[in-house]
C-alpha positions as CSV (number, residue, x, y, z in Angstrom):
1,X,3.2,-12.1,-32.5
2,X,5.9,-11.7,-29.5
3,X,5.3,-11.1,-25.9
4,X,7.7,-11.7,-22.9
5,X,6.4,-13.2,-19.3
6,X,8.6,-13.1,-16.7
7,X,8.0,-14.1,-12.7
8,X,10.0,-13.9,-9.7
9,X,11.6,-16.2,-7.5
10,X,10.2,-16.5,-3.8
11,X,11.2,-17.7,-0.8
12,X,9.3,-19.5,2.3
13,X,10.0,-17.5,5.6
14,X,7.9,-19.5,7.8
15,X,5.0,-22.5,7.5
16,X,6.9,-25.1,5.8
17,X,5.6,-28.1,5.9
18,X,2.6,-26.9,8.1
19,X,1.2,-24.6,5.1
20,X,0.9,-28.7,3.2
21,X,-1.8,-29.4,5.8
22,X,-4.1,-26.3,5.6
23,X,-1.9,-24.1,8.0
24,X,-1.0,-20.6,7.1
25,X,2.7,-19.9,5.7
26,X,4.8,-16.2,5.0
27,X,6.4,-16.2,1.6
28,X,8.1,-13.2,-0.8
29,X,9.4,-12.8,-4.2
30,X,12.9,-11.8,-4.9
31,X,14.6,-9.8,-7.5
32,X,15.5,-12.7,-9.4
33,X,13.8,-13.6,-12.5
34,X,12.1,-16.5,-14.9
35,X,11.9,-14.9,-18.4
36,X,10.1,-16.5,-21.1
37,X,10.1,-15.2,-24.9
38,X,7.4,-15.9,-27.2
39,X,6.5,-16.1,-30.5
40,X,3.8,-17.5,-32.5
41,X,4.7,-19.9,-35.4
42,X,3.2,-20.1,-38.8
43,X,2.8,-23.9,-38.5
44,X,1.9,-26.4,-35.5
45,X,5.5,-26.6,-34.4
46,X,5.8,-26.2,-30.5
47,X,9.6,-25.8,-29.6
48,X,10.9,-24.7,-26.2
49,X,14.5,-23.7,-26.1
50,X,16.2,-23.9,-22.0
51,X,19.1,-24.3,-20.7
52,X,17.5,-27.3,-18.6
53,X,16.9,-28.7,-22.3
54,X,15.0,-28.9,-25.8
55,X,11.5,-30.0,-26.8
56,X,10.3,-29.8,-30.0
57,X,6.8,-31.4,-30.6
58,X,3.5,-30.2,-32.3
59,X,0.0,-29.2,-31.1
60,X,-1.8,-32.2,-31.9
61,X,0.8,-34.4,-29.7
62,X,0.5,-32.2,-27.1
63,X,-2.3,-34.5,-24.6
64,X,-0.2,-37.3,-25.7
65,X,2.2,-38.6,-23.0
66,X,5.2,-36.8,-24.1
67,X,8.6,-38.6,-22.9
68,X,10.0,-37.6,-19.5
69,X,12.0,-34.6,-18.9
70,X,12.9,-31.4,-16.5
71,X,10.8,-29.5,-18.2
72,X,7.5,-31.0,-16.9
73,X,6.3,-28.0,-15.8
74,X,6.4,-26.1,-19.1
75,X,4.5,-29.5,-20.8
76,X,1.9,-29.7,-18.1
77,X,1.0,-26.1,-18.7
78,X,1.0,-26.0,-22.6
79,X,-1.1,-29.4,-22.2
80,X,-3.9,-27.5,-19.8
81,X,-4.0,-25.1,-22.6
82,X,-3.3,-27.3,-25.9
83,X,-7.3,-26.7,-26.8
84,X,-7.7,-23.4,-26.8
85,X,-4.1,-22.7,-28.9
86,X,-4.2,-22.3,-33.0
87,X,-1.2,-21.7,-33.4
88,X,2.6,-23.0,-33.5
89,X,4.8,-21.8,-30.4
90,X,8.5,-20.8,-29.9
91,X,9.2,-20.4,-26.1
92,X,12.3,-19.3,-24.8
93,X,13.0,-19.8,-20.9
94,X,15.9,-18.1,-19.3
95,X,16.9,-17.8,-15.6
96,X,18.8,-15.3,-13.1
97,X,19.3,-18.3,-11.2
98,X,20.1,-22.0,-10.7
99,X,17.2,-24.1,-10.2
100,X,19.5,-26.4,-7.3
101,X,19.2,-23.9,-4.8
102,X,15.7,-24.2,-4.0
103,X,14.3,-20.6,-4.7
104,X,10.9,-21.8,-6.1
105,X,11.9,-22.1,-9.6
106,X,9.2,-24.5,-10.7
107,X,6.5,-21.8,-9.1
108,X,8.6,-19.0,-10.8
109,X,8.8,-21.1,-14.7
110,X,4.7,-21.8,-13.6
111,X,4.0,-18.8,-12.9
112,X,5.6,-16.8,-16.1
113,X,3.9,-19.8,-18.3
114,X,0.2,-18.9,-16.8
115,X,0.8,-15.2,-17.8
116,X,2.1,-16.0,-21.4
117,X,-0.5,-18.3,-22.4
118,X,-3.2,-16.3,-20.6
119,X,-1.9,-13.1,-22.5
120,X,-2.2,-15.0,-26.3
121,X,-5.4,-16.8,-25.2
122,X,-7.8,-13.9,-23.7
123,X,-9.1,-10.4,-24.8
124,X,-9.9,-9.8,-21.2
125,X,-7.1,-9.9,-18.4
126,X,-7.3,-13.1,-16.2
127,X,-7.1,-11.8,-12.7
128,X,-4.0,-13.4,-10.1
129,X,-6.9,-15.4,-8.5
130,X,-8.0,-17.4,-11.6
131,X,-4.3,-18.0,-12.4
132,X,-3.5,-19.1,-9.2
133,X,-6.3,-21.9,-9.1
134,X,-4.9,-23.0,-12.5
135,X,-2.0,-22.9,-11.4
136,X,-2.8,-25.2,-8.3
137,X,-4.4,-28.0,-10.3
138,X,-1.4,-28.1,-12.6
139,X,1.0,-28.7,-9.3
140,X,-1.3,-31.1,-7.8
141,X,-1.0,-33.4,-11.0
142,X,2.2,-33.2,-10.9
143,X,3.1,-33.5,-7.3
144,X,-0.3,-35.6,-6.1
145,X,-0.5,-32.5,-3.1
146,X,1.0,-29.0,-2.5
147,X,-0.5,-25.4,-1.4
148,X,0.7,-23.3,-4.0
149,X,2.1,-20.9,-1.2
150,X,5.3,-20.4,-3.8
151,X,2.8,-20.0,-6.6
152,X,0.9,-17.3,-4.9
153,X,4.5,-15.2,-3.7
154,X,5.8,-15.5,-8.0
155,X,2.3,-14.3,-9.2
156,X,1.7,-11.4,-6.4
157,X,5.4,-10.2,-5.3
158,X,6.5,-8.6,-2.3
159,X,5.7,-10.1,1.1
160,X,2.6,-11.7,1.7
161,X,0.7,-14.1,3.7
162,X,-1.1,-16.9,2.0
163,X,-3.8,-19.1,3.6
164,X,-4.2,-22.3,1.6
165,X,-7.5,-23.1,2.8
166,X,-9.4,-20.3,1.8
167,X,-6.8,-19.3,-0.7
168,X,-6.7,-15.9,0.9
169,X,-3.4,-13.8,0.2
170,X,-2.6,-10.5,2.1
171,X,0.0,-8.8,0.8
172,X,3.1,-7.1,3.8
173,X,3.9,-3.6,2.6
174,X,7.1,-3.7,4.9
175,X,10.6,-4.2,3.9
176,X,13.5,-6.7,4.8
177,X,17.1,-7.2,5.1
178,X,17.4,-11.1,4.0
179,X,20.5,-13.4,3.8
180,X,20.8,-16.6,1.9
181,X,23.4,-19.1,2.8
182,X,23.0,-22.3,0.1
183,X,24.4,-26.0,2.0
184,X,25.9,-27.5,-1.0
185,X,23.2,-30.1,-1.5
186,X,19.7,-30.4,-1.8
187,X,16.6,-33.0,-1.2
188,X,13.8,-33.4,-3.2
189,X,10.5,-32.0,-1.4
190,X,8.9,-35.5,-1.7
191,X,11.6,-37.3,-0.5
192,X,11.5,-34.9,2.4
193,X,8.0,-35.2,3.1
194,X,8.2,-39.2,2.8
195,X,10.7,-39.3,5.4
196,X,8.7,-37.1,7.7
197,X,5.3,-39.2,7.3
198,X,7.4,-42.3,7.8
199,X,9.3,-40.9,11.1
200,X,5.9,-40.1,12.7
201,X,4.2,-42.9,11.3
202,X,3.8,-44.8,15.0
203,X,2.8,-41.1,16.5
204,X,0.2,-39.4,14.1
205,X,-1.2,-37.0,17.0
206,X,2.3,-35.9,18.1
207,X,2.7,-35.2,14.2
208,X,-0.9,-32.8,14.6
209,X,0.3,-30.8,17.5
210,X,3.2,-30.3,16.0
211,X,2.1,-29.0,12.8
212,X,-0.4,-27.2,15.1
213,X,2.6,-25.3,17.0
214,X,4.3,-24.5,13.5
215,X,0.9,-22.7,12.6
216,X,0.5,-21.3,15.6
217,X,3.9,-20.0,15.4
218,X,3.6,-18.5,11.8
219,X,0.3,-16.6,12.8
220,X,2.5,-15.1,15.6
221,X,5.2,-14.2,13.0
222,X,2.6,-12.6,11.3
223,X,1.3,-10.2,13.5
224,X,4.7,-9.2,14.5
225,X,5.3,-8.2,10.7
226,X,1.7,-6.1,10.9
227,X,3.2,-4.5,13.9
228,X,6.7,-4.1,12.7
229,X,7.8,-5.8,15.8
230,X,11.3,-6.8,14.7
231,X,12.2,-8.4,17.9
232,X,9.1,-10.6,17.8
233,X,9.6,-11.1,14.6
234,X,12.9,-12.7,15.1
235,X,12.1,-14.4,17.9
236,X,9.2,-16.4,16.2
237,X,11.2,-17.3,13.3
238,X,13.8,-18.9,15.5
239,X,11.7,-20.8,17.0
240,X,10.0,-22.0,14.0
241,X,13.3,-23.2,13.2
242,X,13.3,-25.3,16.4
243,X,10.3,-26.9,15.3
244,X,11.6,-28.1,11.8
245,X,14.8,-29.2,14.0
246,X,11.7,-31.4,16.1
247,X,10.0,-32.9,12.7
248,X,13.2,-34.1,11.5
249,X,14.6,-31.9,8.8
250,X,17.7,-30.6,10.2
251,X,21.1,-32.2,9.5
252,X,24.5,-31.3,10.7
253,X,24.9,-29.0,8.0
254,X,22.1,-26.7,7.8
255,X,22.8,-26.6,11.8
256,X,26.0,-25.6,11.8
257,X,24.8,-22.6,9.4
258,X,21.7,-21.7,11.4
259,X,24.2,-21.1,14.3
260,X,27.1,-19.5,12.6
261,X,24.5,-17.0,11.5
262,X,23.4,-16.3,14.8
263,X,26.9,-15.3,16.1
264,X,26.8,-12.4,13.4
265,X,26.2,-9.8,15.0
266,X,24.2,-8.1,12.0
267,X,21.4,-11.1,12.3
268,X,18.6,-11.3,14.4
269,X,17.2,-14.7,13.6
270,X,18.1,-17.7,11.0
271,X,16.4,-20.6,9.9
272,X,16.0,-23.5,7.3
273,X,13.9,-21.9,4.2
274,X,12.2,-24.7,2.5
275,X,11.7,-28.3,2.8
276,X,14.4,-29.4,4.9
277,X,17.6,-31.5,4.5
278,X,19.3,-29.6,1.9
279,X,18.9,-26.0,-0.1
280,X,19.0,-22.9,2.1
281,X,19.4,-21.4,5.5
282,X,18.0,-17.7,5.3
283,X,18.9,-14.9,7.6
284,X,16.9,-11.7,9.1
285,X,19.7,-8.7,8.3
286,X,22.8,-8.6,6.3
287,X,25.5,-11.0,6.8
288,X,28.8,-9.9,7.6
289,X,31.3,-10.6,4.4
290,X,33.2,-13.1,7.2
291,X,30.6,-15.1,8.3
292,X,30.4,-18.6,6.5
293,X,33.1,-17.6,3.7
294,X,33.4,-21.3,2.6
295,X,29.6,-21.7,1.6
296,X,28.0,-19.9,-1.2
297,X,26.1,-16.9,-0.7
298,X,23.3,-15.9,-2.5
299,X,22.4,-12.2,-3.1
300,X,18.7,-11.7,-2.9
301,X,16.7,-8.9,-2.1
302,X,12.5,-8.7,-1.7
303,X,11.0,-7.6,-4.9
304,X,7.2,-6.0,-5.2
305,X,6.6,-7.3,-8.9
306,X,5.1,-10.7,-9.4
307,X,4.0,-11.7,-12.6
308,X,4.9,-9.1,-15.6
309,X,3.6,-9.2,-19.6
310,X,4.7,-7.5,-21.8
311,X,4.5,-7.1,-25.9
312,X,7.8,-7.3,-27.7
Protein backbone atom coordinates (compact mmCIF):
# COMPACT_ATOMS: atom_id res chain seq x y z
CA UNK A 1 0.00 0.00 0.00
CA UNK A 2 1.39 3.71 -0.95
CA UNK A 3 -0.19 6.95 -0.16
CA UNK A 4 1.43 10.55 -0.04
CA UNK A 5 0.47 13.37 2.75
CA UNK A 6 1.65 16.46 2.26
CA UNK A 7 0.94 20.03 4.39
CA UNK A 8 1.77 23.48 4.03
CA UNK A 9 3.92 25.76 5.67
CA UNK A 10 2.26 28.79 7.60
CA UNK A 11 3.10 31.83 8.91
CA UNK A 12 2.01 33.93 12.15
CA UNK A 13 0.75 37.53 11.05
CA UNK A 14 -0.25 38.66 14.29
CA UNK A 15 -0.83 37.16 18.16
CA UNK A 16 2.55 35.87 18.84
CA UNK A 17 3.15 35.26 21.99
CA UNK A 18 -0.30 36.49 23.12
CA UNK A 19 -2.18 33.45 21.24
CA UNK A 20 0.32 31.12 24.21
CA UNK A 21 -1.98 32.64 26.84
CA UNK A 22 -5.43 32.04 25.48
CA UNK A 23 -5.51 35.30 23.15
CA UNK A 24 -6.58 35.12 19.59
CA UNK A 25 -3.71 34.97 16.77
CA UNK A 26 -4.07 35.43 12.50
CA UNK A 27 -2.08 32.70 10.72
CA UNK A 28 -1.94 31.33 6.82
CA UNK A 29 -0.49 28.56 4.90
CA UNK A 30 1.93 29.12 2.13
CA UNK A 31 2.62 27.43 -1.07
CA UNK A 32 5.44 25.58 0.31
CA UNK A 33 5.26 22.05 1.06
CA UNK A 34 5.99 18.98 3.72
CA UNK A 35 5.65 15.79 1.55
CA UNK A 36 5.66 12.51 3.09
CA UNK A 37 5.72 8.99 0.98
CA UNK A 38 4.46 5.95 2.42
CA UNK A 39 4.53 2.46 2.09
CA UNK A 40 3.63 -0.43 4.15
CA UNK A 41 6.27 -3.13 4.84
CA UNK A 42 5.88 -6.81 4.85
CA UNK A 43 7.74 -7.01 8.19
CA UNK A 44 7.85 -4.75 11.53
CA UNK A 45 10.57 -2.60 10.16
CA UNK A 46 9.74 1.25 10.76
CA UNK A 47 12.39 3.36 8.61
CA UNK A 48 12.07 7.08 7.95
CA UNK A 49 14.40 8.39 5.33
CA UNK A 50 14.98 12.83 5.68
CA UNK A 51 17.18 14.87 4.86
CA UNK A 52 17.20 16.08 8.75
CA UNK A 53 18.36 12.25 9.20
CA UNK A 54 17.71 8.28 9.38
CA UNK A 55 15.70 6.08 11.86
CA UNK A 56 15.31 2.79 11.46
CA UNK A 57 13.50 0.87 14.36
CA UNK A 58 10.55 -1.60 14.70
CA UNK A 59 7.02 -1.49 15.98
CA UNK A 60 7.38 -3.15 19.13
CA UNK A 61 10.28 -0.48 20.18
CA UNK A 62 8.25 2.09 19.23
CA UNK A 63 6.89 3.37 23.22
CA UNK A 64 10.36 2.65 24.06
CA UNK A 65 12.47 5.86 24.61
CA UNK A 66 14.01 5.96 21.30
CA UNK A 67 17.46 7.97 21.35
CA UNK A 68 17.32 11.74 20.69
CA UNK A 69 17.09 13.21 17.43
CA UNK A 70 15.49 16.12 14.98
CA UNK A 71 13.11 14.07 14.10
CA UNK A 72 11.03 14.06 17.37
CA UNK A 73 8.20 15.04 15.77
CA UNK A 74 7.87 12.19 13.36
CA UNK A 75 8.60 9.55 16.62
CA UNK A 76 6.13 11.32 18.88
CA UNK A 77 3.44 10.85 16.23
CA UNK A 78 4.17 7.17 15.14
CA UNK A 79 4.35 6.54 19.10
CA UNK A 80 0.62 8.07 19.62
CA UNK A 81 -0.28 5.68 16.89
CA UNK A 82 2.16 2.55 17.49
CA UNK A 83 -1.11 0.46 18.79
CA UNK A 84 -3.35 0.69 16.33
CA UNK A 85 -0.42 -0.10 13.39
CA UNK A 86 0.04 -3.92 12.00
CA UNK A 87 2.22 -3.23 9.85
CA UNK A 88 6.05 -2.25 8.94
CA UNK A 89 6.44 1.46 7.62
CA UNK A 90 8.71 3.23 5.06
CA UNK A 91 8.23 7.02 5.41
CA UNK A 92 9.86 9.42 3.21
CA UNK A 93 9.85 13.24 4.28
CA UNK A 94 10.84 15.85 1.82
CA UNK A 95 10.78 19.67 2.10
CA UNK A 96 10.33 22.91 -0.26
CA UNK A 97 11.94 24.57 2.42
CA UNK A 98 14.70 24.93 5.17
CA UNK A 99 13.50 24.21 8.50
CA UNK A 100 15.99 27.41 9.91
CA UNK A 101 13.80 30.01 8.70
CA UNK A 102 11.04 29.59 11.05
CA UNK A 103 8.01 28.83 8.57
CA UNK A 104 6.23 26.27 10.93
CA UNK A 105 7.98 23.26 9.78
CA UNK A 106 7.39 21.17 12.78
CA UNK A 107 3.39 22.05 12.47
CA UNK A 108 3.85 21.46 8.61
CA UNK A 109 5.93 17.63 9.21
CA UNK A 110 2.86 17.21 12.13
CA UNK A 111 0.49 17.99 10.27
CA UNK A 112 1.27 15.72 7.01
CA UNK A 113 2.09 12.82 9.75
CA UNK A 114 -1.69 13.10 11.23
CA UNK A 115 -3.15 12.76 7.67
CA UNK A 116 -0.88 9.67 6.73
CA UNK A 117 -1.43 7.62 9.68
CA UNK A 118 -5.09 8.69 9.90
CA UNK A 119 -5.47 7.66 6.16
CA UNK A 120 -3.90 3.78 6.80
CA UNK A 121 -5.62 3.65 10.29
CA UNK A 122 -9.42 4.54 9.52
CA UNK A 123 -12.33 3.52 7.01
CA UNK A 124 -13.99 6.76 7.86
CA UNK A 125 -12.29 10.18 7.33
CA UNK A 126 -11.11 11.92 10.60
CA UNK A 127 -12.42 15.35 10.35
CA UNK A 128 -9.49 18.63 10.72
CA UNK A 129 -11.06 19.07 14.31
CA UNK A 130 -10.10 15.56 15.66
CA UNK A 131 -6.66 15.92 13.99
CA UNK A 132 -6.03 19.02 15.38
CA UNK A 133 -6.75 17.93 19.12
CA UNK A 134 -4.32 15.13 18.38
CA UNK A 135 -2.21 17.05 17.12
CA UNK A 136 -2.23 19.47 20.16
CA UNK A 137 -1.49 16.82 22.77
CA UNK A 138 1.39 15.62 20.69
CA UNK A 139 3.01 19.42 20.87
CA UNK A 140 2.20 19.85 24.42
CA UNK A 141 4.45 16.65 25.25
CA UNK A 142 6.92 17.78 23.45
CA UNK A 143 7.04 21.50 24.19
CA UNK A 144 5.22 21.23 27.95
CA UNK A 145 2.67 24.37 26.34
CA UNK A 146 1.76 25.78 22.85
CA UNK A 147 -1.66 26.72 21.01
CA UNK A 148 -1.41 24.89 18.04
CA UNK A 149 -2.20 28.18 16.06
CA UNK A 150 0.56 26.87 13.35
CA UNK A 151 -1.08 23.48 13.49
CA UNK A 152 -4.43 24.70 12.78
CA UNK A 153 -3.07 27.17 9.51
CA UNK A 154 -1.03 23.55 7.97
CA UNK A 155 -4.19 21.48 8.43
CA UNK A 156 -6.92 24.19 7.14
CA UNK A 157 -4.87 26.48 4.61
CA UNK A 158 -5.51 29.87 3.53
CA UNK A 159 -6.01 32.65 6.07
CA UNK A 160 -7.71 32.07 9.10
CA UNK A 161 -8.25 33.10 12.61
CA UNK A 162 -7.72 30.64 15.28
CA UNK A 163 -8.90 31.07 18.94
CA UNK A 164 -6.99 28.67 21.17
CA UNK A 165 -9.48 28.65 23.85
CA UNK A 166 -12.33 27.46 22.31
CA UNK A 167 -10.35 25.95 19.47
CA UNK A 168 -12.50 27.89 17.08
CA UNK A 169 -10.90 28.48 13.50
CA UNK A 170 -12.62 30.92 10.95
CA UNK A 171 -11.19 30.71 7.81
CA UNK A 172 -10.37 34.63 5.68
CA UNK A 173 -11.46 34.17 2.02
CA UNK A 174 -9.39 37.34 1.12
CA UNK A 175 -6.07 37.43 -0.60
CA UNK A 176 -2.58 38.99 0.21
CA UNK A 177 0.53 40.34 -1.12
CA UNK A 178 3.28 39.05 1.58
CA UNK A 179 7.11 39.56 1.76
CA UNK A 180 9.51 37.55 3.80
CA UNK A 181 12.85 38.94 4.65
CA UNK A 182 14.92 35.94 6.76
CA UNK A 183 17.71 37.83 9.58
CA UNK A 184 20.42 35.27 9.17
CA UNK A 185 19.86 33.72 12.59
CA UNK A 186 17.34 32.24 14.57
CA UNK A 187 16.20 31.57 18.42
CA UNK A 188 14.60 28.79 19.63
CA UNK A 189 10.84 29.55 20.75
CA UNK A 190 11.64 28.36 24.29
CA UNK A 191 14.54 30.14 24.66
CA UNK A 192 12.51 33.14 23.55
CA UNK A 193 9.69 32.64 25.86
CA UNK A 194 12.25 32.00 28.85
CA UNK A 195 13.77 35.28 28.37
CA UNK A 196 10.42 36.98 28.21
CA UNK A 197 9.04 35.31 31.61
CA UNK A 198 12.28 36.14 33.15
CA UNK A 199 12.30 40.01 31.91
CA UNK A 200 8.82 40.49 33.42
CA UNK A 201 9.37 38.29 36.22
CA UNK A 202 9.45 41.44 38.98
CA UNK A 203 6.19 42.97 36.93
CA UNK A 204 3.64 40.10 36.14
CA UNK A 205 0.63 42.65 35.75
CA UNK A 206 2.47 44.91 33.29
CA UNK A 207 3.25 41.34 31.51
CA UNK A 208 -1.06 40.86 31.45
CA UNK A 209 -1.88 44.20 30.09
CA UNK A 210 0.47 43.78 27.71
CA UNK A 211 -0.51 40.59 26.35
CA UNK A 212 -3.96 42.13 26.85
CA UNK A 213 -3.12 45.07 24.26
CA UNK A 214 -1.44 42.36 21.79
CA UNK A 215 -5.02 40.66 21.87
CA UNK A 216 -6.78 43.49 21.65
CA UNK A 217 -4.68 44.52 18.82
CA UNK A 218 -5.10 41.23 16.76
CA UNK A 219 -9.00 41.27 17.26
CA UNK A 220 -8.69 44.78 15.58
CA UNK A 221 -6.54 43.24 12.74
CA UNK A 222 -9.19 40.99 12.40
CA UNK A 223 -12.01 42.87 11.70
CA UNK A 224 -10.07 45.05 9.34
CA UNK A 225 -9.40 41.78 7.26
CA UNK A 226 -13.53 40.99 7.46
CA UNK A 227 -13.84 44.48 6.16
CA UNK A 228 -11.04 44.56 3.66
CA UNK A 229 -9.82 47.57 5.34
CA UNK A 230 -6.23 47.62 4.09
CA UNK A 231 -5.25 50.72 5.79
CA UNK A 232 -6.52 49.40 9.10
CA UNK A 233 -5.07 46.47 8.41
CA UNK A 234 -1.70 47.83 8.19
CA UNK A 235 -1.89 50.03 10.70
CA UNK A 236 -2.73 47.32 13.32
CA UNK A 237 -0.05 45.17 12.34
CA UNK A 238 2.46 47.89 12.83
CA UNK A 239 1.58 48.38 15.91
CA UNK A 240 1.55 44.89 16.94
CA UNK A 241 4.98 45.10 15.98
CA UNK A 242 5.59 47.92 18.56
CA UNK A 243 4.31 45.77 21.07
CA UNK A 244 6.72 42.72 20.48
CA UNK A 245 9.45 45.65 20.32
CA UNK A 246 7.80 46.42 24.22
CA UNK A 247 7.97 42.56 25.45
CA UNK A 248 11.50 42.29 24.46
CA UNK A 249 11.90 40.47 21.25
CA UNK A 250 13.33 42.90 19.00
CA UNK A 251 17.12 43.13 18.32
CA UNK A 252 19.05 45.52 16.14
CA UNK A 253 18.65 43.35 13.38
CA UNK A 254 15.12 42.41 12.89
CA UNK A 255 14.78 46.47 13.50
CA UNK A 256 16.75 47.56 11.04
CA UNK A 257 14.63 45.24 8.52
CA UNK A 258 11.19 46.28 9.97
CA UNK A 259 12.24 49.81 9.00
CA UNK A 260 13.97 49.29 5.66
CA UNK A 261 10.70 47.71 4.71
CA UNK A 262 8.80 50.57 5.58
CA UNK A 263 10.69 52.95 3.33
CA UNK A 264 9.55 50.75 0.32
CA UNK A 265 7.27 52.36 -1.08
CA UNK A 266 5.33 49.07 -2.27
CA UNK A 267 4.73 48.12 1.65
CA UNK A 268 2.17 49.16 3.88
CA UNK A 269 3.18 47.61 7.11
CA UNK A 270 6.13 45.12 8.46
CA UNK A 271 6.64 43.27 11.41
CA UNK A 272 8.56 40.34 13.26
CA UNK A 273 6.61 36.98 12.20
CA UNK A 274 7.19 34.48 14.97
CA UNK A 275 8.78 34.24 18.19
CA UNK A 276 11.15 36.95 18.24
CA UNK A 277 14.93 37.40 18.24
CA UNK A 278 15.75 35.73 15.11
CA UNK A 279 13.83 34.07 11.87
CA UNK A 280 11.68 36.49 9.84
CA UNK A 281 10.44 39.98 9.30
CA UNK A 282 7.20 39.70 6.97
CA UNK A 283 5.89 42.48 4.86
CA UNK A 284 2.13 43.61 3.70
CA UNK A 285 2.80 44.01 -0.46
CA UNK A 286 5.61 43.17 -2.61
CA UNK A 287 9.03 44.26 -1.95
CA UNK A 288 10.93 46.17 -4.31
CA UNK A 289 13.94 43.84 -5.92
CA UNK A 290 16.25 46.82 -4.10
CA UNK A 291 15.08 46.89 -0.83
CA UNK A 292 17.36 44.70 1.64
CA UNK A 293 19.51 43.01 -1.32
CA UNK A 294 22.09 41.76 1.30
CA UNK A 295 19.47 39.57 3.31
CA UNK A 296 17.82 36.60 1.91
CA UNK A 297 14.42 36.78 0.58
CA UNK A 298 12.02 34.24 0.70
CA UNK A 299 9.31 33.82 -1.96
CA UNK A 300 6.04 32.90 -0.47
CA UNK A 301 2.67 33.32 -1.51
CA UNK A 302 -0.79 32.31 0.60
CA UNK A 303 -1.96 28.99 -0.31
CA UNK A 304 -5.89 27.62 0.25
CA UNK A 305 -4.82 23.82 0.63
CA UNK A 306 -4.03 22.54 4.01
CA UNK A 307 -3.66 19.04 4.52
CA UNK A 308 -3.75 16.76 1.18
CA UNK A 309 -3.94 12.59 0.94
CA UNK A 310 -3.56 11.06 -1.71
CA UNK A 311 -3.13 7.11 -2.99
CA UNK A 312 -0.02 6.49 -5.03
Amino acid sequence: MKWRSSAPANLMLMGEHSVVHGHSAIACALTQRIHIDWQTRDDDQIIIYSELGHLQTTRQALPGNLPPSKLIWVIRCLQHYHSQLKTGLSITIKSDFSDTLGLGSSAAVLAAMLGGLDYLLENTPISLSQQFATGLKIIQQIQGRGSGSDLAASLHGGIIHFQPETQQIDPLSIHLDLSLVYCGYKTPTAKVLQKVAQSWSETPNQLQHLYQLMAETTQLGYQALCQQNWSQFSQQLNRYQGLMDTLGVNDATLSHLVYALRQDPNITASKISGSGLGDCVVALGRMSESTLKTYQKIHIQVHSLGLDVQPL
